[in-house]
C-alpha positions in Angstrom: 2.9 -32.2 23.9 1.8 -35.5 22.0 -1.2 -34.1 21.2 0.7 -31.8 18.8 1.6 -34.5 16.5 -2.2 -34.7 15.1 -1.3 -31.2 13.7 1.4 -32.4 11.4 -0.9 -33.6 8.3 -2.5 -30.4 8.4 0.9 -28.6 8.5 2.1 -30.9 5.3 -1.3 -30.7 3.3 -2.3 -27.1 4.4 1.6 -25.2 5.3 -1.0 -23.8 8.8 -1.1 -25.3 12.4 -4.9 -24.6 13.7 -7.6 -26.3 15.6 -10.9 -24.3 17.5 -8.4 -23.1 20.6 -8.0 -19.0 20.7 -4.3 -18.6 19.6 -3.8 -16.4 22.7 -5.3 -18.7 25.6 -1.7 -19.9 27.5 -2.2 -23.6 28.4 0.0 -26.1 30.2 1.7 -28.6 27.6 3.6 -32.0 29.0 5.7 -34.5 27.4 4.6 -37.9 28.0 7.9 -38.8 29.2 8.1 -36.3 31.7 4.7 -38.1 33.2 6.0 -41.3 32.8 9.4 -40.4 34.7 7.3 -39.1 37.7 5.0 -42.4 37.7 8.1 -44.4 37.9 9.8 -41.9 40.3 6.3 -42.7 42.6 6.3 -46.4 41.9 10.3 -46.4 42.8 10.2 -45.1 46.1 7.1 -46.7 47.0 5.0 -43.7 47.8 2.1 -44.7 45.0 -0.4 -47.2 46.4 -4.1 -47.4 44.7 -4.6 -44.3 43.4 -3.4 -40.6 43.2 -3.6 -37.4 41.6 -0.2 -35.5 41.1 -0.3 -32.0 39.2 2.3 -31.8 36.6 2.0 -29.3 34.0 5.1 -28.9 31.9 7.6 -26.2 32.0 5.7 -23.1 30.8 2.3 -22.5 29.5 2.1 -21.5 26.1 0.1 -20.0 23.6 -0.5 -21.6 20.7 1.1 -19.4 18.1 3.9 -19.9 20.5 3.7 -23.3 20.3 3.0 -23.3 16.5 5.9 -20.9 16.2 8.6 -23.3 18.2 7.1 -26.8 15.8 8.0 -24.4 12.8 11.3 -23.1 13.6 11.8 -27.2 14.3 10.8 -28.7 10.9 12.7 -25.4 9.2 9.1 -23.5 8.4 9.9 -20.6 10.8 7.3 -18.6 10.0 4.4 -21.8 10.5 1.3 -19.9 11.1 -1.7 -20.9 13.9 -5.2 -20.4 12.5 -8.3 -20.7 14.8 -10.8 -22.3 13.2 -14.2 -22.4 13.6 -15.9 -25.6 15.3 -17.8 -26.4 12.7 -14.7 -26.7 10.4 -12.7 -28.7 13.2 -15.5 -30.8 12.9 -15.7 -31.3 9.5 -12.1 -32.4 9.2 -12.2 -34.4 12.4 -14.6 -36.4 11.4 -13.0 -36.8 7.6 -10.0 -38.5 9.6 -12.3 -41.0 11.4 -13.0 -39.5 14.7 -16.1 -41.0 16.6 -18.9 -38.2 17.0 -18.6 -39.0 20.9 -15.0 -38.1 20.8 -15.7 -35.1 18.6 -17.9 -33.3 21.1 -15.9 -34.5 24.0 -12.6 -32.9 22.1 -14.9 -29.7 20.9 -16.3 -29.0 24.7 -12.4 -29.0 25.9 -11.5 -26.8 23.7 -14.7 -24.2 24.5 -13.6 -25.1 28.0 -10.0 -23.6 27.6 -11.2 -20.8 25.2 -13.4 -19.9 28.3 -11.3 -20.1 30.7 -13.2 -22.8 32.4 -10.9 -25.6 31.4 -7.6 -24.5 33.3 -5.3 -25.9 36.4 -7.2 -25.8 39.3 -3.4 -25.2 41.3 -0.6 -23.1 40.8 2.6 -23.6 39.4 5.3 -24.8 41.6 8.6 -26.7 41.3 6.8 -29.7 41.8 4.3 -29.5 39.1 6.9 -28.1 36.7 8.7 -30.5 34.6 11.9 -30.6 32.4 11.1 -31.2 28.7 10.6 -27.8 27.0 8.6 -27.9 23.4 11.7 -26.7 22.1 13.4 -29.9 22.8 9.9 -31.9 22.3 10.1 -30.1 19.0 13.6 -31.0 17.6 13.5 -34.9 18.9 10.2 -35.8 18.3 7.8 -33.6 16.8 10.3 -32.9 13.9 11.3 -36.5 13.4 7.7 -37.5 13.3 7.0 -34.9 10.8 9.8 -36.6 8.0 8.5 -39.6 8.4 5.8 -39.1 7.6 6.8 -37.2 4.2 
Protein backbone atom coordinates (compact mmCIF):
# COMPACT_ATOMS: atom_id res chain seq x y z
CA UNK A 1 0.00 0.00 0.00
CA UNK A 2 3.24 2.25 0.33
CA UNK A 3 3.65 2.38 -3.06
CA UNK A 4 0.50 4.55 -3.24
CA UNK A 5 2.12 7.43 -1.58
CA UNK A 6 4.23 8.28 -4.91
CA UNK A 7 0.77 9.15 -6.28
CA UNK A 8 0.14 11.93 -3.95
CA UNK A 9 2.14 14.80 -5.93
CA UNK A 10 0.33 13.89 -8.91
CA UNK A 11 -3.02 14.03 -7.02
CA UNK A 12 -1.98 17.67 -5.57
CA UNK A 13 -0.38 19.14 -8.96
CA UNK A 14 -2.82 17.24 -11.42
CA UNK A 15 -6.46 16.58 -9.00
CA UNK A 16 -5.94 12.51 -11.00
CA UNK A 17 -4.37 9.30 -9.47
CA UNK A 18 -2.76 7.30 -12.69
CA UNK A 19 0.30 5.44 -13.64
CA UNK A 20 0.53 2.68 -16.98
CA UNK A 21 -1.66 -0.19 -14.79
CA UNK A 22 -5.27 -0.92 -16.58
CA UNK A 23 -7.69 0.61 -14.06
CA UNK A 24 -9.58 -2.77 -14.04
CA UNK A 25 -6.66 -5.36 -13.43
CA UNK A 26 -7.43 -6.40 -9.38
CA UNK A 27 -4.04 -6.69 -7.68
CA UNK A 28 -3.05 -7.63 -4.15
CA UNK A 29 -2.09 -4.42 -2.06
CA UNK A 30 -0.19 -4.86 1.60
CA UNK A 31 0.64 -2.60 4.23
CA UNK A 32 4.15 -2.64 5.27
CA UNK A 33 3.16 -3.17 8.72
CA UNK A 34 1.18 -6.06 8.18
CA UNK A 35 4.62 -7.67 6.67
CA UNK A 36 6.55 -6.52 9.31
CA UNK A 37 4.12 -7.95 12.05
CA UNK A 38 4.36 -11.52 10.29
CA UNK A 39 8.37 -11.21 10.21
CA UNK A 40 8.33 -10.52 13.81
CA UNK A 41 5.44 -13.07 14.44
CA UNK A 42 8.27 -15.72 12.46
CA UNK A 43 11.28 -14.37 14.26
CA UNK A 44 9.19 -14.66 17.77
CA UNK A 45 8.34 -18.07 17.73
CA UNK A 46 11.50 -19.17 16.25
CA UNK A 47 10.12 -20.75 13.13
CA UNK A 48 12.39 -18.34 10.64
CA UNK A 49 15.92 -19.67 10.13
CA UNK A 50 18.05 -18.51 6.85
CA UNK A 51 15.58 -17.82 4.54
CA UNK A 52 11.85 -18.16 3.57
CA UNK A 53 9.12 -17.19 1.37
CA UNK A 54 5.66 -16.56 3.02
CA UNK A 55 2.70 -15.36 0.72
CA UNK A 56 0.87 -12.47 2.13
CA UNK A 57 -1.16 -10.51 0.00
CA UNK A 58 -3.31 -7.99 1.86
CA UNK A 59 -6.97 -8.23 2.57
CA UNK A 60 -8.60 -7.93 -0.86
CA UNK A 61 -7.35 -7.33 -4.30
CA UNK A 62 -8.26 -4.16 -5.78
CA UNK A 63 -8.65 -2.35 -8.70
CA UNK A 64 -7.23 0.70 -9.08
CA UNK A 65 -10.03 2.98 -9.50
CA UNK A 66 -11.03 1.23 -6.36
CA UNK A 67 -8.13 2.00 -4.80
CA UNK A 68 -7.97 5.57 -6.20
CA UNK A 69 -11.60 5.88 -5.19
CA UNK A 70 -10.89 4.78 -1.24
CA UNK A 71 -7.38 7.54 -1.21
CA UNK A 72 -10.03 10.10 -2.44
CA UNK A 73 -12.90 9.64 -0.25
CA UNK A 74 -9.74 9.73 2.50
CA UNK A 75 -8.10 13.18 1.68
CA UNK A 76 -12.02 14.58 1.15
CA UNK A 77 -11.76 14.42 -2.97
CA UNK A 78 -14.41 11.66 -3.23
CA UNK A 79 -14.68 11.72 -6.63
CA UNK A 80 -10.46 11.36 -7.27
CA UNK A 81 -10.23 9.98 -10.67
CA UNK A 82 -7.62 6.98 -11.98
CA UNK A 83 -6.25 7.73 -15.41
CA UNK A 84 -4.09 5.05 -17.34
CA UNK A 85 -1.52 6.51 -18.91
CA UNK A 86 0.50 5.60 -21.54
CA UNK A 87 4.23 4.26 -20.86
CA UNK A 88 5.68 6.69 -22.65
CA UNK A 89 4.08 9.44 -20.44
CA UNK A 90 4.83 7.35 -17.10
CA UNK A 91 8.17 7.62 -18.39
CA UNK A 92 8.43 11.05 -19.03
CA UNK A 93 7.40 12.01 -15.61
CA UNK A 94 9.29 9.27 -13.88
CA UNK A 95 12.20 10.25 -15.04
CA UNK A 96 11.43 14.29 -14.41
CA UNK A 97 11.36 13.08 -10.62
CA UNK A 98 14.83 11.46 -10.80
CA UNK A 99 14.14 7.85 -11.41
CA UNK A 100 17.24 5.84 -12.81
CA UNK A 101 16.48 4.46 -16.46
CA UNK A 102 17.25 0.86 -14.85
CA UNK A 103 14.53 1.37 -12.42
CA UNK A 104 12.23 2.81 -14.97
CA UNK A 105 12.16 -0.22 -17.23
CA UNK A 106 12.24 -2.55 -14.22
CA UNK A 107 8.99 -0.51 -12.86
CA UNK A 108 7.45 -0.29 -16.69
CA UNK A 109 7.94 -4.25 -17.34
CA UNK A 110 5.90 -4.87 -13.85
CA UNK A 111 3.38 -3.01 -14.68
CA UNK A 112 3.03 -4.69 -18.48
CA UNK A 113 3.36 -7.77 -16.37
CA UNK A 114 0.17 -7.14 -14.22
CA UNK A 115 -1.66 -5.51 -17.28
CA UNK A 116 -1.04 -8.97 -18.88
CA UNK A 117 -1.81 -11.02 -16.48
CA UNK A 118 1.62 -12.44 -16.21
CA UNK A 119 2.64 -10.61 -13.13
CA UNK A 120 0.04 -12.16 -10.57
CA UNK A 121 0.16 -14.55 -7.17
CA UNK A 122 1.33 -17.70 -8.14
CA UNK A 123 -1.14 -19.15 -4.86
CA UNK A 124 -4.45 -18.60 -3.84
CA UNK A 125 -5.93 -16.70 -1.25
CA UNK A 126 -6.17 -18.17 2.10
CA UNK A 127 -6.46 -17.05 5.72
CA UNK A 128 -2.97 -17.28 5.94
CA UNK A 129 -1.88 -14.98 3.17
CA UNK A 130 -4.68 -12.52 4.03
CA UNK A 131 -3.80 -9.78 6.28
CA UNK A 132 -5.60 -7.14 8.46
CA UNK A 133 -4.96 -3.62 7.28
CA UNK A 134 -7.68 -2.62 4.75
CA UNK A 135 -6.75 0.60 2.31
CA UNK A 136 -9.48 2.10 3.93
CA UNK A 137 -7.70 2.24 7.13
CA UNK A 138 -4.20 2.52 5.20
CA UNK A 139 -6.00 5.46 3.75
CA UNK A 140 -7.27 7.52 6.70
CA UNK A 141 -3.87 6.99 8.94
CA UNK A 142 -1.38 7.26 6.62
CA UNK A 143 -1.99 7.95 3.16
CA UNK A 144 -4.14 11.03 4.14
CA UNK A 145 -1.76 12.27 6.75
CA UNK A 146 1.06 11.98 4.22
CA UNK A 147 -0.89 13.88 1.82
CA UNK A 148 -1.27 17.34 4.33
CA UNK A 149 2.04 17.28 4.90
CA UNK A 150 3.03 17.51 2.25
CA UNK A 151 0.63 20.63 1.29
Amino acid sequence: MENLLWSIPLVRNQGINGSPIRPDVPLPMIATADIADVAALLFAEGIFHGHAVRYLLGPRDLTMSEATRILGESIGKPGLQYVQFSEEDARKAMAGAGMSASVLDAMLEMQRGFNAGIVRPTRERSGESTTPTTLERFSKSTFAHAYRAAA
